[in-house]
N, C-alpha and C positions, 0 to 999 in steps of 0.2 A: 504493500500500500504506500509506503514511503516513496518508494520509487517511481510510483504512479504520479504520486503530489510533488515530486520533483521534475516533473516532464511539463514542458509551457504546455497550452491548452492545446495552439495549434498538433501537437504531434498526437496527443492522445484521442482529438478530434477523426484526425488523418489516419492512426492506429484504430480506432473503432469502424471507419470507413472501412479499410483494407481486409480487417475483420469477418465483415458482415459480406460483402463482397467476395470474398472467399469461400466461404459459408453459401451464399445463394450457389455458386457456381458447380457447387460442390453436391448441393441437392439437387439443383434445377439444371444440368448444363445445358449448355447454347444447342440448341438441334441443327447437327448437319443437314445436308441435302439430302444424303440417306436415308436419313432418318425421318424426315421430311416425306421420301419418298415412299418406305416402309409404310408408313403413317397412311398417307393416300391410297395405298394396296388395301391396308386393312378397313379402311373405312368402306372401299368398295365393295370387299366382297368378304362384309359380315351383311346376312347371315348364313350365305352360305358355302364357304368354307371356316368361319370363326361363328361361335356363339356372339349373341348378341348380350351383352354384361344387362341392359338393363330388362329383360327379358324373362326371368328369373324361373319361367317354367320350361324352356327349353331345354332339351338334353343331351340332344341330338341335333347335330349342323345339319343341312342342306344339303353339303355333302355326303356327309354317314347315312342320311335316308334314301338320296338319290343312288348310289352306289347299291343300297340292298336290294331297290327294285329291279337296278339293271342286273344285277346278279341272280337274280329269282326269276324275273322275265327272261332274260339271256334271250330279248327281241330288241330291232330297233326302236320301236317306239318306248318299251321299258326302258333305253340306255339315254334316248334323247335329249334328257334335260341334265345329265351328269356329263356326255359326252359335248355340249354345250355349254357348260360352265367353264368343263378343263379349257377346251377352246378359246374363253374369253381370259382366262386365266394366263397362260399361255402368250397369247397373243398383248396381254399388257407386259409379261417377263418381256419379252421379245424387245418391248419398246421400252423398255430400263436403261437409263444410261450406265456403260459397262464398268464405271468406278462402282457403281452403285448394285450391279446386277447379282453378284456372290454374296453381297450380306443379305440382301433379299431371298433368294432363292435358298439360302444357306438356314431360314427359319421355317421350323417346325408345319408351321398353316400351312405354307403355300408347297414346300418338297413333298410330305407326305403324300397328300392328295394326287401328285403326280405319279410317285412311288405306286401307289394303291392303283389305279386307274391303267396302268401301262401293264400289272399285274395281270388287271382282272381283262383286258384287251385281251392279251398272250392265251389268257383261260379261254376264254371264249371261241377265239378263234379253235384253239386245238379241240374243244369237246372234251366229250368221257373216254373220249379212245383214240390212240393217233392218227392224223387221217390218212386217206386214202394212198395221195401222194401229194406232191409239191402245189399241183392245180387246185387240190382242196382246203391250203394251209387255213386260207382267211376265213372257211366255217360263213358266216352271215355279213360277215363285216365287209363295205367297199372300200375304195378308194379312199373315200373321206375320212374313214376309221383308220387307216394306214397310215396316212397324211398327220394325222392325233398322235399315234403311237410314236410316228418317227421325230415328230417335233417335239413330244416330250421324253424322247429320250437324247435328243439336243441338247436344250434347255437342263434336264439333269447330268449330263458327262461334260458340259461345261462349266454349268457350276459347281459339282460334286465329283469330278472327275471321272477318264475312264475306267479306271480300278474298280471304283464301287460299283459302275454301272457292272461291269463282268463279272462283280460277286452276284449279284443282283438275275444277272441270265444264268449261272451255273444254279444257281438255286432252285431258279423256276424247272430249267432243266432234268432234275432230281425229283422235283415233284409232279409234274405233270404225268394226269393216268395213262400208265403204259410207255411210257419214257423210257423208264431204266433197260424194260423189256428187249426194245430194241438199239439199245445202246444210245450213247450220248451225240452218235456223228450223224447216225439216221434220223435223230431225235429233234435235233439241230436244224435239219431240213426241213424236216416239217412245221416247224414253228414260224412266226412272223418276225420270230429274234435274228433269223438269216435273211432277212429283207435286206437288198441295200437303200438305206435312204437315199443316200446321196441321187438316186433315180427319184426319189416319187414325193422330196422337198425341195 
């Protein structure tokens, strides 16, 4: 305290400034552009990939419900409105500026959803059994579903790298009915994970 009341007014003034100043900065920092931009993802597309906080009987996102129909209908019109979300989803990552686009993509809301969906694509297409041959791979799905699949596995091996994304297909690989059966090379074929994008993005 002595030492307090030996300091002219102005320092201790200027010292309680730097203070508090300190202290906000420290609670509140200044929002980047990312974050900014984060910010604007999220505000778009709650509620359906984020709960809505003030909402309080929701339990389930937009996504989690769309996603069960498409997987229980395993129809186009059942897939319509989940495979139109990823879509819009998607298509705003695309338009991320690229300082900004890894810590976006790198957040739980918006990776999973693409994880789960490029999933449930692969399922779909191959069925309960593997198909026929290579002409049969896509099962129900067109072009436009192709176009989904190959842009969100874009969008995921550039933000998340391609390491994860090839854990990510050895996996499916493994599990898909009747897979191991005929091995992992034949199995490969027939999947939509031997697509080259680079043709049909």
């Amino acid at each position: 305290m002595n030492f307090l009341e030996s300091l002219p007014r102005w320092a201790v003034v200027l010292g309680g400034l730097s203070l508090g100043l300190f202290l906000i900065m420290q609670f509140n920092p200044p929002h980047t552009p990312c974050q900014s931009q984060k910010e604007l993802f999220i505000k778009k597309h709650t509620p359906f990939f984020i709960l809505d906080s003030s909402q309080k009987f929701q339990k389930q996102t937009g996504f989690e419900k769309a996603k069960t129909l498409c997987r229980h209908s395993n129809s186009p019109g059942g897939c319509l409105e989940l495979f139109s979300q990823i879509g819009e989803l998607i298509k705003d990552l695309q338009g991320t500026t690229s300082e900004c686009f890894k810590p976006v993509i790198s957040s739980r809301e918006f990776r999973e959803p693409l994880w789960e969906t490029s999933d449930l694509l692969v399922r779909i297409a191959w069925g309960d059994k593997p198909p026929q041959g290579i002409y049969e791979r896509m099962g129900w799905l067109d072009n436009s579903h192709l176009a989904l699949f190959c842009k969100s596995k874009d969008i995921l091996t550039r933000g998340l790298g391609e390491e994860r994304w090839n854990r990510f297909r050895e996996t499916l690989l493994n599990e898909l009915p009747g897979a191991k059966e005929i091995g992992r090379n034949e199995a490969w074929k027939l999947t939509i994970l031997s697509v080259v994008c680079e043709r049909v993005i």
